[in-house]
Residue, then its C-alpha position, 0 to 999 in steps of 0.5 A: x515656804x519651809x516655816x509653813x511645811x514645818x508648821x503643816x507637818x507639826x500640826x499633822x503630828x499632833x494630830x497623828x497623836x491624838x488620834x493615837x491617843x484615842x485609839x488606845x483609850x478605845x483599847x482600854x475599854x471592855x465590851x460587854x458582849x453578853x448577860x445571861x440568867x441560870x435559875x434554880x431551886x436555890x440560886x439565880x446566876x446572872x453573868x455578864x461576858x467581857x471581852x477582857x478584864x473589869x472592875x466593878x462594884x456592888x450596892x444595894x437598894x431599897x424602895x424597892x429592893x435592889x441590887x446594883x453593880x457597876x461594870x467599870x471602863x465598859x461599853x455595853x454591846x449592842x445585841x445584848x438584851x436590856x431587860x430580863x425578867x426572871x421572876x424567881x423568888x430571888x430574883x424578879x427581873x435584870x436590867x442592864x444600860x450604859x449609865x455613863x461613857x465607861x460604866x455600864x449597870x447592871x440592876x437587879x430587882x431582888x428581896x434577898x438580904x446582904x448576905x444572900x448574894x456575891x459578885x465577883x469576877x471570872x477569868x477564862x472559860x465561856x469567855x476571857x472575863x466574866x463578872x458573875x452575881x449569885x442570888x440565893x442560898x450561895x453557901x457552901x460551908x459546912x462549918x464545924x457544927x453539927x447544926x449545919x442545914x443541908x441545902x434543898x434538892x433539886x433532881x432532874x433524873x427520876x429513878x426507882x433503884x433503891x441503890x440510886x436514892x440518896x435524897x436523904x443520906x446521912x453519913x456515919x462516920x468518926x475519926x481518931x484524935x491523931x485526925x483531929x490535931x492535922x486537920x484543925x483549921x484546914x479549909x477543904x473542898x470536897x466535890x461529888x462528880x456529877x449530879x442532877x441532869x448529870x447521871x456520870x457513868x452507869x454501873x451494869x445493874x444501874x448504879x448511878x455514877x453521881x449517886x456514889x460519889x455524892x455519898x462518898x463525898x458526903x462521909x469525907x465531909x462528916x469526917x473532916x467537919x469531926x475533924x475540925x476542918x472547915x468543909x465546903x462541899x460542892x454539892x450535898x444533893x442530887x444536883x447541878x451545881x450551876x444550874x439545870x441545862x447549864x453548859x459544861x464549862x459553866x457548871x464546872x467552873x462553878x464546883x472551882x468557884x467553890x474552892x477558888x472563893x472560900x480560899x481553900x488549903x486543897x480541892x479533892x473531887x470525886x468520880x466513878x470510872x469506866x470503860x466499854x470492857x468490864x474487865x477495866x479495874x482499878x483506882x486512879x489519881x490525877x492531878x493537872x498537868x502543869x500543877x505543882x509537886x502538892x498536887x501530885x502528892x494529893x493525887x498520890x496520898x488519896x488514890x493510896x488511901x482508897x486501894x488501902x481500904x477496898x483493895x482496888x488495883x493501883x493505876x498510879x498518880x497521872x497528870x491530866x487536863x480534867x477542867x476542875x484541877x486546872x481551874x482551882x487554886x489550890x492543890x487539887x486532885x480528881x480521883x476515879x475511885x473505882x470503876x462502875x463499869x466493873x461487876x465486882x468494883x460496881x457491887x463495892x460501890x453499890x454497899x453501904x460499907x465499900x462507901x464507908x471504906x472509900x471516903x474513909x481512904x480518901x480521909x486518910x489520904x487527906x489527914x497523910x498529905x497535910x502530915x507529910 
């Protein structure tokens, strides 16, 4: 009677085991909860949500054209749309299936070349994991060539005032040799707040916040590219950098993607401030909360920069939680140039010179960080 408990109760711990053992392999194996599609002039975006982190892998195709990717030890979730069509001239439809037990495909129908597309993985945001394919003009490099093409423009908010036209701005700056010897082979990303659907804040005769700090931005890159920095730019038009009528969290994870990807040695990212009383003045730094010692000192070194060339009020160096210097990777730094909202900053920012002088400040501030 005790050989035949003891066999019994063996028996029920093995199988206590297996069923452990299947349990936790089911734990391994990341949901695909979801696939979306975000289209613009210039760029099609698929992403696929997980519930946790995945492997993947990419090939492409032909007859017909195609773009396969592989999402590894996943299952793919039951309300998640099997097909889309698109019909995009980067992109003419999605398909997704679980092609074995763990790997679920996701085939894209696309003409573009090797080179006109990347996958590659997300953490964090919408979604714990996210596996994002970019089909289309995906580069943001503004080498070190004068050749560099722009990107093509897609605007969302219409305007008549001849301050907010910057569809075909181009910047004119030079710098010194002493630039030239710090900034060579530094890999920088300069991002102009806003754009597109986004307006930013609106100065009281109707300067566009985005209007300002694209054209900021765009002077700091000339300068920098003269420099012999590789620039990456997250935007060189009135655009969505993710996309039209894309969430927030995705459209600012897309200006970090373009820091996070290129490997870049620092992230600026350019704003207006404003408050509801046009008394408000000043320019401000920020870095993250819980960013390192460069980060500060980046924040420090550009506000200063700005305050020493337009004569703004120095609101100091501050921490903050702002998404894009949270996100990056890198030493980053958000910096509210001046305030819109002001009569007397806002006609500084509305002339072609106070521009001039704030990405000059903002350069100098850069060429100071890289010194020190």
């Amino acid at each position: 009677m005790n050989k035949r408990l003891a066999i019994v109760s063996l028996v029920l711990c093995l199988t206590l085991i297996w069923f452990q053992s299947i349990v936790l392999a089911a734990s391994d194996v990341a949901t695909i909860e979801d696939l979306r599609v975000s289209t613009s002039d210039d760029k099609v975006r698929i992403v696929a949500d997980a519930n946790k982190e995945v492997d993947y892998q990419s090939f492409a195709l032909s007859s017909p054209n195609r773009v396969v990717v592989d999402l590894s030890n996943a299952t793919l979730g039951k309300n998640v749309s099997k097909e889309i069509d698109v019909d995009n001239r980067y992109v003419e439809k999605v398909r997704v299936a679980q092609f074995n037990k763990d790997v679920v495909r996701i085939v894209v129908e696309s003409p573009v070349k090797k080179n006109d597309y990347d996958v590659f993985g997300i953490v964090g945001g919408s979604s714990p994991y996210r596996v994002a394919m970019d089909f289309g003009q995906i580069s943001y490099n503004l080498g070190n060539s004068s050749s560099s093409s722009s990107q093509s423009m897609s605007t969302n908010t219409s305007t008549t005032n001849s301050n907010n036209n910057s569809n075909n701005y181009k910047p004119s700056v030079s710098v010194d040799k002493n630039a030239k010897n710090v900034l060579k082979g530094k890999v920088i990303t300069i991002d102009p707040g806003h754009g597109g659907s986004d307006s930013g804040a609106v100065g009281p005769t109707g300067l566009y916040e985005k209007t300002a700090t694209l054209k900021i931005g765009l002077n700091v890159a000339e300068m920098l590219k003269q420099s012999g920095a590789k620039v990456y730019i997250t935007r060189k038009t009135d655009k969505d950098v993710y996309g039209p009528n894309a969430s927030a969290t995705a459209e600012l994870q897309a200006r970090c993607d373009v820091g996070n990807w290129s490997n870049s040695d620092i992230f600026v990212s350019i704003h207006l401030d404003s408050f509801t009383s046009p008394s408000a003045k000043g320019t401000t730094g920020y870095y993250y909360t819980g960013g390192s010692y460069n980060s500060q000192k980046l924040a420090t070194y550009v506000k200063d920069g700005i305050i020493e060339q337009i004569g703004t009020p120095d609101r100091g160096a501050k921490t903050s939680n702002f998404y894009v210097v949270k996100n990056t990777e890198m030493p980053a730094t958000l910096v509210e140039v001046a305030f819109v909202s002001n009569p007397d900053e806002e006609a500084i920012l509305k002339s072609e010179d106070g521009i001039k002088k704030a990405a000059i400040g903002i350069f100098n501030g850069i060429v100071k960080y890289f010194q020190s």
